[in-house]
N, C-alpha and C positions, 0 to 999 in steps of 0.2 A: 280370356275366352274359354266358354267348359263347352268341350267334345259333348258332352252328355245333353245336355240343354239343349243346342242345337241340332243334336238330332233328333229329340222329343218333339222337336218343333216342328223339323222339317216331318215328323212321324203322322204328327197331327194332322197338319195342310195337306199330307196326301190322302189320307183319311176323309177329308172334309171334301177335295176332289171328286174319290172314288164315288162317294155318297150322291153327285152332284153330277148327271149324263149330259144337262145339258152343254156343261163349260167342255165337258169332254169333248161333247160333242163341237163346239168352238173350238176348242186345240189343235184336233186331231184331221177332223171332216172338212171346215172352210177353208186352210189353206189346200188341202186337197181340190176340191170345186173350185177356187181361185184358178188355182193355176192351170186346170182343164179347160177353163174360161178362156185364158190364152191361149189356148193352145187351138180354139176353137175358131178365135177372135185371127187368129194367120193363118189359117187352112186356105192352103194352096202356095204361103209365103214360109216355107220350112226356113230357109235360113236367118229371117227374122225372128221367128221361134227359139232357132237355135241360140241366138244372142242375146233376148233377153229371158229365154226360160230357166236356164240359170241359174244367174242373179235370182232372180226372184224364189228359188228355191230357199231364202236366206232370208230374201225381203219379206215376205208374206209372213213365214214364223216370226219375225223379229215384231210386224206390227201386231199380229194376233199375238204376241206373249204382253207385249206394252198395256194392250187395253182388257185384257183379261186382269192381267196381275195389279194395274193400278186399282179396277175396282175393286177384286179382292181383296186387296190390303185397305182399300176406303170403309169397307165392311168391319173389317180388324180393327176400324180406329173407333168409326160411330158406333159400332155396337157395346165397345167400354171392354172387348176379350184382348187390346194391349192395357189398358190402362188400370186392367186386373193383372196381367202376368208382370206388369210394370212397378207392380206394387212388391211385388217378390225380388230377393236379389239375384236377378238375371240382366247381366249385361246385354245392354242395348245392337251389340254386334252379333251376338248371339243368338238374339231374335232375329235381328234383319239376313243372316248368313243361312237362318234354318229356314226361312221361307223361301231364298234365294236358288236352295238346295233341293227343296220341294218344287217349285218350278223349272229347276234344274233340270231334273227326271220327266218332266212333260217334256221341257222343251225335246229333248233326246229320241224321246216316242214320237214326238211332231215331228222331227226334223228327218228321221225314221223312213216313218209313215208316207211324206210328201217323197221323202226321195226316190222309194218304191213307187209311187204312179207315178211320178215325173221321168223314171228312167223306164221305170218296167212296162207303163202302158201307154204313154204318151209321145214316147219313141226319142226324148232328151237323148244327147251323147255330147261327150266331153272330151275333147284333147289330152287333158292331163286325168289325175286319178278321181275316181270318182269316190273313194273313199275320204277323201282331203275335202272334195264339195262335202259330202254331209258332215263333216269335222265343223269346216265353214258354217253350216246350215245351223250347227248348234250352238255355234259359237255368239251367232248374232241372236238365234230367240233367247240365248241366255241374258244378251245383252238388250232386249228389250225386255225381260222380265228385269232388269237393273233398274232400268232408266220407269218402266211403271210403278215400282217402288219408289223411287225418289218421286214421282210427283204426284203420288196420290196423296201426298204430303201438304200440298194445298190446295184440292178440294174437301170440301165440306158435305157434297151430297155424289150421287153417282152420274148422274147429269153434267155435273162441273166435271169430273175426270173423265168422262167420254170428250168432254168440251174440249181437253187436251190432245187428243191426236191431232184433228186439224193443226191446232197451234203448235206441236211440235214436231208430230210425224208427215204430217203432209209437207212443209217447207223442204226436210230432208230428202223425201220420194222425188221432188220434183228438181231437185241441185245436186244431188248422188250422180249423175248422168247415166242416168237409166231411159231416159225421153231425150235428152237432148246430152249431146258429148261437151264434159267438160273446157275442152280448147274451144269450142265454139260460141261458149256463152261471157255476159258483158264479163270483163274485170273483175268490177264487185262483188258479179255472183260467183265465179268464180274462186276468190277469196273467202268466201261464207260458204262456200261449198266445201273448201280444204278446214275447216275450224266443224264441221258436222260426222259423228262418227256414222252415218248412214255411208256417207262416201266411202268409205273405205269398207266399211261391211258389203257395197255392192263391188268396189276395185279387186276385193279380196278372191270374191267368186267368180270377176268378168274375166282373172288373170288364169285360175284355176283354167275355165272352162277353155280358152285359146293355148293354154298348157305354157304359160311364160312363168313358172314357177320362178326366184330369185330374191332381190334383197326388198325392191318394190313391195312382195306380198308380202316378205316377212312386216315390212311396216306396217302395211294393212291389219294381220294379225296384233302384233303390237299395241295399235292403236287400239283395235275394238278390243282387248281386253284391259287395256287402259281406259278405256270408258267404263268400262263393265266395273271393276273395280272400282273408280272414281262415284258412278253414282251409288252404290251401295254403302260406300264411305258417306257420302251427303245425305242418302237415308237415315242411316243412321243417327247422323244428328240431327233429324229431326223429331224422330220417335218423342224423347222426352217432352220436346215444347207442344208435338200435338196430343200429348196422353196426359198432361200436367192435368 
């Protein structure tokens, strides 16, 4: 892996960002509006607010990096600018870790950003620290920029990788027990619910926010950087077979 390369990379993709207000504007502005949405959506029920506004401080970056970053990188692949850098001897991690690192730096500004109007206008408050939520907060858009990486991998146009939230992100929104509490749902789901790094991306923050800080979050942590890592590992190998 060359230091240098990947930062060229990650140099580039924020460059290509900055040039581009409208994604910014998707990074930065819709989880913002999102979560005001909630907050507008309980007016007069504060302590339902309080419990899932939160989470969702996490949730919301984690899907807007997923579907920002999968088309991104769908652009990277149909436009032939990997299968030119591909062409150079540049390790395939190298690539995937500089774009990773380039989203990296948005997710931090999002996670930022939302955690400022979620505490500061929206009147959010937290049991435990509220610098550990926004740790959290970045920790999962990081991990949906992973996870849009790896599956931009098999679509072909940009339509087909929008096609992908539903089919991956919405299963996880609705079995994370963000809507319904995990002990209360079938078995099954239950089971498919513990095997989804959503749930713990939302366990991570539900723990934070009631302040039961312990070994439970440390899992939650864990896990979602164990994802995070895992799909940019599965990115990666796929670079070559879709640049060939």
């Amino acid at each position: 892996m060359s230091v240098r390369i990947t930062l060229a990379t990650t140099g580039r993709v924020l460059a290509q960002l900055r040039r581009d207000p409208r994604t910014l504007a998707m990074i930065v502005v819709v989880p913002c509006i999102l979560i005001a949405l909630v907050k507008w959506m309980f007016d007069g029920d504060e302590a339902t607010f309080q419990r899932v506004g939160v989470p969702l401080l996490g949730i919301f970056p984690l899907i807007s990096m997923f579907l920002i970053t999968s088309i991104a990188m769908l652009r990277e692949r149909t436009s032939g600018t990997l299968e030119r850098l591909m062409s150079l001897p540049v390790g395939r991690f190298d690539l995937l870790l500089g774009y990773g690192l380039a989203f990296g730096v948005t997710a931090v500004v999002q996670a930022g950003v939302v955690s400022l109007v979620g505490f500061g206008f929206l009147g959010l408050d937290v049991a435990g620290s509220m610098g550990l939520v926004i740790a959290l907060a970045v920790a999962n858009a990081v991990l949906g920029t992973a996870l849009g990486l790896f599956v931009s991998a098999f679509a072909s146009t940009e339509f087909q990788a929008v096609q992908f939230m539903p089919a991956i992100i919405l299963p996880q929104l609705f079995l994370c027990g963000l809507l319904v509490p995990r002990a209360q749902m079938a078995s099954a789901l239950d089971w498919l619910s513990g095997v989804l790094p959503m749930t713990y991306a939302y366990d991570g923050l539900a723990r934070v926010a009631a302040d039961q800080a312990g070994a439970r979050l440390l899992a939650d942590v864990v896990v979602v950087i164990g994802a995070t890592v895992l799909a940019l590992g599965l990115g990666a190998a796929t670079l070559r077979r879709r640049t060939a």
